[in-house]
N, C-alpha and C positions, 0 to 999 in steps of 0.2 A: 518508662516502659516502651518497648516499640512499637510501631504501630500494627493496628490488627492484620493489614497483609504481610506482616513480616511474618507474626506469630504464627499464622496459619499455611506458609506457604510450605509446599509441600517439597519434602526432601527426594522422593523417590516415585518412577512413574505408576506404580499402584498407586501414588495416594494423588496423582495428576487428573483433573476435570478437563476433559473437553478435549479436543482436536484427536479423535481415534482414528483419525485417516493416519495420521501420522504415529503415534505413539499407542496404539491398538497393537494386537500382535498381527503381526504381516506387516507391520507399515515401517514406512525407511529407518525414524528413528530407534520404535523399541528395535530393529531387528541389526542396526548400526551399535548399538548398548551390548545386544545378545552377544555379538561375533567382535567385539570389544574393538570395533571399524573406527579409527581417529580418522576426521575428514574435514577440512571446511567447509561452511555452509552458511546461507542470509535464510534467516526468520522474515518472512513480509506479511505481516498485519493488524488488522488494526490495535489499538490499544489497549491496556488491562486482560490480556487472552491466553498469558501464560508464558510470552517470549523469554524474558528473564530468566523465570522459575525452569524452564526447557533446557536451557540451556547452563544453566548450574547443576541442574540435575543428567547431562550428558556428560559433562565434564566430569562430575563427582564418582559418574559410574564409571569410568574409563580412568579412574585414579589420572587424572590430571592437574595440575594447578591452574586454576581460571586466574584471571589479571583482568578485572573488570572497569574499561574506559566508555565515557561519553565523547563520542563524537563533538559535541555540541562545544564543550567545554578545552577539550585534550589536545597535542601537537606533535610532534616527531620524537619530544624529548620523550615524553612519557613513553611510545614505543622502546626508541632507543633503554630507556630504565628497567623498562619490562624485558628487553634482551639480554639485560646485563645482571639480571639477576638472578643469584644463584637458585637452583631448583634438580631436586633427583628425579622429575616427573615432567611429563612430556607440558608442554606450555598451551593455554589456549587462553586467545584473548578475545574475551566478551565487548564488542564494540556497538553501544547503545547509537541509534539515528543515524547510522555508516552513511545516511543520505548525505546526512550535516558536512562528512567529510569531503574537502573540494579534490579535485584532480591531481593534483602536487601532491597530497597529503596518501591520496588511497597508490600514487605511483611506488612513494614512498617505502609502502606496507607489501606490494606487491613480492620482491627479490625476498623478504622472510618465509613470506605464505607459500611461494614457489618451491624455497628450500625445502621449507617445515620445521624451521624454526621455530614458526606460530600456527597453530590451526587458528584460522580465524572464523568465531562465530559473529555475523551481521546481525542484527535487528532491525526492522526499517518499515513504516509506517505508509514510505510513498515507493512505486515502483520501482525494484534493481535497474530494472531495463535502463530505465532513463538518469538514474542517482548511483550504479554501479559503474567503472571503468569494465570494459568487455573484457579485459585484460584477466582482473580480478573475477567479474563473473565466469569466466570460462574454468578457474581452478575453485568453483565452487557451486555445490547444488543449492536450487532456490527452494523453498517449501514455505508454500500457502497455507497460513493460517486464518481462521474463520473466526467469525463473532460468536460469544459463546450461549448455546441454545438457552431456551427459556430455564428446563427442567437442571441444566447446569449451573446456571444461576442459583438455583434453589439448595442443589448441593453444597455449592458454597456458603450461602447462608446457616446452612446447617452446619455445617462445620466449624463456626464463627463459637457454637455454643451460645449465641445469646438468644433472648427470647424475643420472636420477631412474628406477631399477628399475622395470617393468613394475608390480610390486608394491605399491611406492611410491607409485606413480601412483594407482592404484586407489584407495589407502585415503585419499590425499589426496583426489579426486574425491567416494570417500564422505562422509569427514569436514566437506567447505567446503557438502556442498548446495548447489551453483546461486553459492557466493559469490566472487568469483575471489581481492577481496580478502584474504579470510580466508587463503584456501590460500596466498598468495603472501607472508602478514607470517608466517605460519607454517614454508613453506619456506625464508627468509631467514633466518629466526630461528634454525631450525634447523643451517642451512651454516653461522651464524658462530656455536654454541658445540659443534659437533661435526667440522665441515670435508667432510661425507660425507651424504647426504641418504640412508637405508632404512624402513621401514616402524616399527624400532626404537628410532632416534635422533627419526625423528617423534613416537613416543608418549613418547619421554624430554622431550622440550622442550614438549608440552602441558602436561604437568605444569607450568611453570611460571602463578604464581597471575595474572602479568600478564595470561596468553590464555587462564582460564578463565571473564571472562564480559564480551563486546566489546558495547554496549550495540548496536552496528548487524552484529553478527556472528550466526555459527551458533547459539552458546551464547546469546542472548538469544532464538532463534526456537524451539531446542529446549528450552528453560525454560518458553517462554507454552504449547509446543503440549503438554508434559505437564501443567502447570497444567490447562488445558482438558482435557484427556482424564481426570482424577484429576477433575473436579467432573462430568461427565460418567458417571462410574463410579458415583457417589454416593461416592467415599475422600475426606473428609472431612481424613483426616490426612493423604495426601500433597497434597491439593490446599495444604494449609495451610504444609506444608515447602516446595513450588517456591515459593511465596509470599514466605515469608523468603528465599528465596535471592536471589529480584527486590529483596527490598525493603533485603539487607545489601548488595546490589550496588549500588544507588544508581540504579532503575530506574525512570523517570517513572512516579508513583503515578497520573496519569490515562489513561499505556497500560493501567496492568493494570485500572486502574475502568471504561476504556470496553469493555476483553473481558470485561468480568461482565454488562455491559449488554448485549449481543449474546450472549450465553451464555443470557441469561435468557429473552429472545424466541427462539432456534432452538433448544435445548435443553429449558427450560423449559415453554417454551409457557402451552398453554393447561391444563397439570394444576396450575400453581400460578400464577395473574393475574400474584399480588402481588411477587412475584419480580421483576417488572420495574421496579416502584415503590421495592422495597428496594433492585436496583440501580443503580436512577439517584439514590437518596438518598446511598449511597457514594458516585458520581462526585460529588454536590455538596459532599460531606463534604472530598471529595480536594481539592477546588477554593477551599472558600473555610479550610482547614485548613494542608494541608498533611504535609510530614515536620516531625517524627518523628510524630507523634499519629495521623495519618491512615492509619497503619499497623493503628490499632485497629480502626477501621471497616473497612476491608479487611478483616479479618481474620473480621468478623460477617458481610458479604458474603459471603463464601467460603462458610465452616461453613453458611450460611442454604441456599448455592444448590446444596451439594455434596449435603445431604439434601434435597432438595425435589426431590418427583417429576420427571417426565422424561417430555416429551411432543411428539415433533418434526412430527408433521401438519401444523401450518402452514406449518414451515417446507418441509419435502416439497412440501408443494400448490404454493407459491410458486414455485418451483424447476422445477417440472413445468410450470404455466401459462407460464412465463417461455419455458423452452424450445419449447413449439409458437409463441406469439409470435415467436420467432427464425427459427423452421425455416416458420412457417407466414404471415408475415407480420401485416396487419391485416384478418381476415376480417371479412364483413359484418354488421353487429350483425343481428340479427334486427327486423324492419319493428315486430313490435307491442314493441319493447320501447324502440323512438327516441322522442324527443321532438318533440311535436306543437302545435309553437304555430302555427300557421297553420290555414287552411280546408280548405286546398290537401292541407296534410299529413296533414290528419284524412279528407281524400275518399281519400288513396292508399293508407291504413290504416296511415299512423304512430301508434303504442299503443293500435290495435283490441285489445277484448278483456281491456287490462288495468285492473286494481283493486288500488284505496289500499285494502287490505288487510294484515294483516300473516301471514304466512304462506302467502299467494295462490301458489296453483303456475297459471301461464298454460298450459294444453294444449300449446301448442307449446314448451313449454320456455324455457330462459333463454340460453343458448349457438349460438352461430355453427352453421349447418347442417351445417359440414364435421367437426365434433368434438360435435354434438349431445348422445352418449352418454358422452363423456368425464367421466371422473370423477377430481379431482383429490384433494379431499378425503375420507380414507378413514378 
């Protein structure tokens, strides 16, 4: 029999839970489905939230033939076979963790997608920005997918048809965070070695070692976010055991190298530069090394970033500037601080007043009139 999210998953976006920004009516994809819009596009988030099922079900409505590859596992050939084979219907290839795919591979893919030979749909767990070639992101829209709400969980459970205590429900809803898949290999798992689904028989079948660490589950997200919070603390030793747990797990050594590099810059800051230099020297360790060895460098990583002060101002200031940008738009830079290459410019007092100085405070200040006094860095 297959498993319970096979059986359940939903063919069509009526019977789709969750992400109505997107798949609500107005939103890109139902209204891409309505006007029968074939387009490329990367799904980005977290896991168990419906990417898959989204994307069989775009394709399905657009009478398309999907060619479902993993990144992780897949290489030029399988594209190439996917070109080559016959089809009355327009092609689209479902490409799982497109992060997985390196540079060579996504250049590759690029001249099909360009053509439209292939609509390609991405799925991808960690950032396009930095896991997509600019190339490929620029002939394709990104859409942010959310963790799926509380009361959406519940729908799914319902939907399962099994009989699952108020209780039950709860601590499964706690347990998956946002993942529907987790809750649902977990629920299954547990109907066929107990026949009864309670809050008891759940915590009896976690125990087994198979579902205590799904590299696209719960346990890989509540592993990274202790990691982080233990170098964070400056704990030194527990950042160092979540460590091993990633790294006995069999846990891509350049996910956990590129969160020491972002740890280093929003954490780190500016109370230790060099932190950022040593982190990006592990990522390179991780990259041209590898496992087993590259476990050692990780390991100096860590210990380096866990005692090193702790200084988040920039990241703060960024954060803060970021949001009036959002909320406030693109306010008017101030006249003398634009750029004056003309006559024209210099008669209407574009950079009156200012001096190639270093340290020059202009009287009128540096920032937009409407936030003048605003102080981000503190």
């Amino acid at each position: 029999m297959p498993p319970l999210a096979a059986r359940i998953r939903p063919l069509n976006l009526d019977e789709f839970i969750g992400q109505e920004h997107l798949v609500g009516k107005g939103g890109p994809i139902y209204e891409a489905i309505e006007k029968k819009h074939l387009f490329s596009f990367i799904l980005w988030g977290p896991p168990g939230v419906g990417k898959t099922t989204l994307a069989r079900i775009y394709a399905r409505s657009l009478k398309a033939e999907i060619f479902e590859l993993s990144a992780v596992s897949a290489g030029k050939e399988d594209i190439r076979s996917i070109l080559k084979a016959p089809s009355l219907h327009p092609k689209v290839l479902f490409l799982d963790e497109i992060h997985r795919f390196n540079k060579a591979q996504q250049d590759f893919l690029l001249p099909y997608v360009e053509s439209g030979q292939l609509t390609l749909i991405g799925a991808t767990t960690e950032n396009p920005s930095f896991e997509v070639i600019s190339a490929l992101l620029s002939r394709s829209r990104v859409f942010v997918l959310k963790e799926l709400e509380d009361e959406e969980m519940r729908q799914i459970i319902k939907r399962t048809k099994l009989k699952v205590p108020k209780a039950a429900q709860d601590w499964l809803i706690r347990m998956a965070n946002g993942d529907a898949r987790q809750m649902l290999t977990l629920m299954d798992q547990t109907q066929e070695l107990h026949n009864k689904i309670t809050v008891e028989t759940l915590e009896n079948t976690l125990q087994n070692k198979h579902l205590r660490y799904d590299k696209k589950g719960d346990e890989h997200y509540n592993t990274i976010s202790a990691f982080i919070k233990s170098m964070r603390a400056s704990n030194a030793d527990a950042a160092i055991y979540y460590l091993a747990r990633m790294v006995e797990a069999g846990e891509d050594p350049l996910f956990i190298a590129r969160r020491m590099v972002i740890f280093a810059s929003e954490d780190v800051g500016l109370a230790q530069p060099t932190a950022l230099v040593v982190a990006n020297e592990v990522f390179r360790a991780c990259e041209m090394i590898g496992y087993p060895e590259c476990a050692i460098s990780l390991a100096h990583g860590v210990a380096y970033l866990a005692q090193a002060k702790k200084d988040r101002r920039s990241y703060d200031a960024l954060r803060a500037a970021q949001e009036d940008v959002r909320r406030l738009g693109n306010l008017p830079i101030p006249i003398h601080l634009r750029n004056a290459p003309t006559k024209l410019m210099k008669e209407l007092g574009y950079g009156e007043g200012q001096k190639w100085e270093v340290g020059f405070e202009h009287e009128k200040g540096y920032l937009p009139e409407k936030i003048k006094k605003k102080k981000y860095f503190n």
